[in-house]
C-alpha positions in Angstrom: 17.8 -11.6 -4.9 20.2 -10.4 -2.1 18.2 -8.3 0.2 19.5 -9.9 3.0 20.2 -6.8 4.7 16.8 -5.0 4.4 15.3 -7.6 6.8 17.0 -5.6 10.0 14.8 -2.7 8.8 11.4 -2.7 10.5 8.6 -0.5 10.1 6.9 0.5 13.0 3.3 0.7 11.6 3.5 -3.5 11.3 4.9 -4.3 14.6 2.1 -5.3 16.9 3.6 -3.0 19.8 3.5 -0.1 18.1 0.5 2.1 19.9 -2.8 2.0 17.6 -3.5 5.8 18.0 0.0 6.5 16.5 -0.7 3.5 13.4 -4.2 5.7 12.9 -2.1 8.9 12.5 0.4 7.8 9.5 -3.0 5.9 7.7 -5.2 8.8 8.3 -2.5 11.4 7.4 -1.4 8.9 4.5 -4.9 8.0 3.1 -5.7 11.6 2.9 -2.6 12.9 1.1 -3.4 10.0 -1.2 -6.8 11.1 -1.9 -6.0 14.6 -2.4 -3.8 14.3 -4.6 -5.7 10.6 -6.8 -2.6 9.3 -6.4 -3.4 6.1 -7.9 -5.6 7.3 -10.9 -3.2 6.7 -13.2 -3.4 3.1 -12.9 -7.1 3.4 -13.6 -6.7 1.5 -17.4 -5.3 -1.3 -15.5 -7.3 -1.9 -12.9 -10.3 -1.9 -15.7 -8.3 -4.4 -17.7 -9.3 -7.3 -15.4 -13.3 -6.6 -15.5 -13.4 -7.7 -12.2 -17.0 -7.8 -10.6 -15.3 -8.5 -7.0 -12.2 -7.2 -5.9 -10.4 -7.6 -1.9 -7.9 -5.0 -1.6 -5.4 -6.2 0.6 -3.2 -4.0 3.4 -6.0 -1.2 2.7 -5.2 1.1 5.7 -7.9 3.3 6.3 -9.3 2.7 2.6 -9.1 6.2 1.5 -5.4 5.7 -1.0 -7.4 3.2 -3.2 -11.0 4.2 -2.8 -10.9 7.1 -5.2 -9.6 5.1 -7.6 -11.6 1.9 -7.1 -14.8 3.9 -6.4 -14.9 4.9 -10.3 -14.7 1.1 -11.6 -18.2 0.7 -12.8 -20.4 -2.2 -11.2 -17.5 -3.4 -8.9 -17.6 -4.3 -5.1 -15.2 -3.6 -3.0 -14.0 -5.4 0.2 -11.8 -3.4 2.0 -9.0 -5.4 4.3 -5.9 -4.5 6.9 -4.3 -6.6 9.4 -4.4 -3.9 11.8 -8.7 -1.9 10.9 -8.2 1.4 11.5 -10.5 4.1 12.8 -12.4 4.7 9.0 -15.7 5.6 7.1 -15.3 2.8 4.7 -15.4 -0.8 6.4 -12.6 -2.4 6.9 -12.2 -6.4 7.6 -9.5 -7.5 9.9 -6.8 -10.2 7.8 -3.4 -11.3 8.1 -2.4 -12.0 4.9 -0.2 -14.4 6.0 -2.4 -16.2 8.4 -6.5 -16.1 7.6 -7.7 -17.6 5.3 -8.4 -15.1 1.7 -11.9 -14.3 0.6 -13.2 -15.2 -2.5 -12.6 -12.6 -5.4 -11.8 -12.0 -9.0 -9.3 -9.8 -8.5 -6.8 -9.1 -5.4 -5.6 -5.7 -5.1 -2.3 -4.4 -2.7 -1.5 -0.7 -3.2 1.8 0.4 -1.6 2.3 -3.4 0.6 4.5 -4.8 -0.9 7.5 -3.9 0.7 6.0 -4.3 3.9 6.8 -8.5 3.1 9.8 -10.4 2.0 10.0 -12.5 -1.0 8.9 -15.7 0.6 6.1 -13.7 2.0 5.2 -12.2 -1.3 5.4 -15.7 -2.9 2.9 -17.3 0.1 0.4 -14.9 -0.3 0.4 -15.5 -4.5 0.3 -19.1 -4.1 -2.5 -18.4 -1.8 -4.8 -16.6 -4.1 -7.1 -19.3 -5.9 -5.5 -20.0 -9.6 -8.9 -18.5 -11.5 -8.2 -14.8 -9.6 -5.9 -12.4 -10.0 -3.7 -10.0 -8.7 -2.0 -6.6 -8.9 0.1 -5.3 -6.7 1.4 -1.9 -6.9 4.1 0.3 -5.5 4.1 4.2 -6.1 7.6 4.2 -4.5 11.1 2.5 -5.5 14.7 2.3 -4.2 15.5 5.6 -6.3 16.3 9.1 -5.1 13.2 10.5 -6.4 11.3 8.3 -4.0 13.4 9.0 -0.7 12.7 13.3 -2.2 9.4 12.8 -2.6 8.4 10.6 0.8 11.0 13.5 2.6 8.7 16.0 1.5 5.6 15.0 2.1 6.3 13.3 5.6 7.8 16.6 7.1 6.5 19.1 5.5 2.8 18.0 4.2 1.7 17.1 7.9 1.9 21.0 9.1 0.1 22.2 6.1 -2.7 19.6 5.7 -3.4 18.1 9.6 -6.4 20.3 10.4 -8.0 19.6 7.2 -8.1 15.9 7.4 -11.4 14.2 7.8 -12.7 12.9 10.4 -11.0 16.0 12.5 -9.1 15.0 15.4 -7.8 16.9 18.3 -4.9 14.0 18.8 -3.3 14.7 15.3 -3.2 18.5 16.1 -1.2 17.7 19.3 1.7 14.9 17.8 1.9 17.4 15.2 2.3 21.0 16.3 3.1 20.5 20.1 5.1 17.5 20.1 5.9 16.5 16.1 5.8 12.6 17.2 3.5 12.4 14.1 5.9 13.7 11.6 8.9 12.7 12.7 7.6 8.6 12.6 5.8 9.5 9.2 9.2 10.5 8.0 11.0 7.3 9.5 8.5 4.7 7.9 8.2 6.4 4.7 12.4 6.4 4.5 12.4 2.4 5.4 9.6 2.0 3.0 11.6 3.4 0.3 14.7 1.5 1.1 12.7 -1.9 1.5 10.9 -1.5 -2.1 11.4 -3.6 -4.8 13.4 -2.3 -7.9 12.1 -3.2 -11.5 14.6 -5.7 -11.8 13.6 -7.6 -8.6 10.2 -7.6 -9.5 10.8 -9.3 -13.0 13.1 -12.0 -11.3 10.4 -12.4 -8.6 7.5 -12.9 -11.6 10.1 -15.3 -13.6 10.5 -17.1 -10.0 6.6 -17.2 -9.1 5.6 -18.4 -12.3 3.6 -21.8 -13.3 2.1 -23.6 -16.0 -1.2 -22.6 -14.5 -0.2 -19.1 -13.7 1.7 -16.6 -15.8 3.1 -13.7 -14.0 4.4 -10.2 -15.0 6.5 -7.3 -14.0 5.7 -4.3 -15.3 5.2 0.1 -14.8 2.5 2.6 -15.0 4.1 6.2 -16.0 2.8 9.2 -15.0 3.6 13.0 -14.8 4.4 12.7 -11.2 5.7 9.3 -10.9 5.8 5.8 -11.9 4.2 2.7 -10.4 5.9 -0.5 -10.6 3.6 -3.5 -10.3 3.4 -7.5 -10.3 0.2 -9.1 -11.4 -1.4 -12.3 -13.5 
């Protein structure tokens, strides 16, 4: 896959100098348009396809994107994981993916990370995850125009609308928001990069036919919905 070129884009939210109050802005900001809107439901009849009884979701955030989603699989827990814990009501365990060592679970979940790591990234953290688990990885987003429409619009003008309403309330947000739009404006500039970093169908299926073993079988595949459509690599 030639993506040679989309390693000189950086996301600010996963350098480690990038300040933490501004990295609990775009999760808190993120999380809650994500939960507003049960972004993920749609991908509710695959998540139940695994029967997991323990699932570590990976690159969580503040929690809230997948927790509305998770929350309704019956008889499930749920560890909740970032390498950089936010400021959140739901616990969240610090892990590098790349680094510490995985937990034990049936089922690994990554909702919206995947572009955050390259290929060889992607294929350390799979060959990483123990042979009897699974994974599934999704991405709401893809290199399309839809995507860089939809992330325009909810980065620049969502934030102005919904800011006072997000839980836990905080002063700070009203500030880089209204007074100085620092919030915004770097919402905006991750959510572009993010779009331009994601993995098209295509890569995804060469990536699974690449990954692949006699022990583990790996798929591509999408989840339709009215709104969108979520591509995904799991067992």
């Amino acid at each position: 896959m030639k993506r040679k070129w989309k390693s000189f884009l950086i996301e600010l939210e996963d350098q480690n100098w990038f300040p933490g109050w501004m990295r609990q802005y775009q999760v808190d900001f993120l999380g809650g348009v994500s939960k507003i809107a049960g972004l993920y439901r749609p991908c509710s009849e695959l998540l139940q396809s695994f029967h997991a009884k323990k699932i570590v979701d990976l690159a969580s955030g503040n929690g809230q994107s997948t927790q509305t989603v998770l929350s309704e699989l019956d008889k499930v827990v749920v560890d909740y994981t970032d390498k950089f814990p936010p400021q959140s009501r739901l616990s969240i365990t610090r892990l590098d993916l790349l680094n510490d060592p995985l937990p034990d679970a049936d089922l690994f979940t990554m909702f919206n990370g995947m572009h955050h790591f390259c290929e060889a990234e992607i294929s350390e953290v799979i060959k990483r995850i123990p042979i009897r688990s699974h994974f599934l990885f999704i991405e709401p987003i893809g290199p399309r125009l839809g995507s860089f429409i939809k992330v325009s619009f909810t980065t620049i003008i969502l934030p102005f609308l919904l800011v006072p309403f997000l839980k836990p309330f905080r002063w700070d947000r009203l500030f880089i928001t209204y007074l100085l739009p620092l919030g915004p404006l770097i919402c905006f500039y991750d959510g572009v990069v993010s779009v331009l970093k994601c993995y098209s169908m295509n890569e995804l299926r060469s990536l699974a036919s690449e990954l692949s073993t006699k022990e583990r079988s790996i798929k591509a595949g999408r989840v339709r919905s009215f709104f969108t459509s979520f591509n995904y690599l799991s067992t």
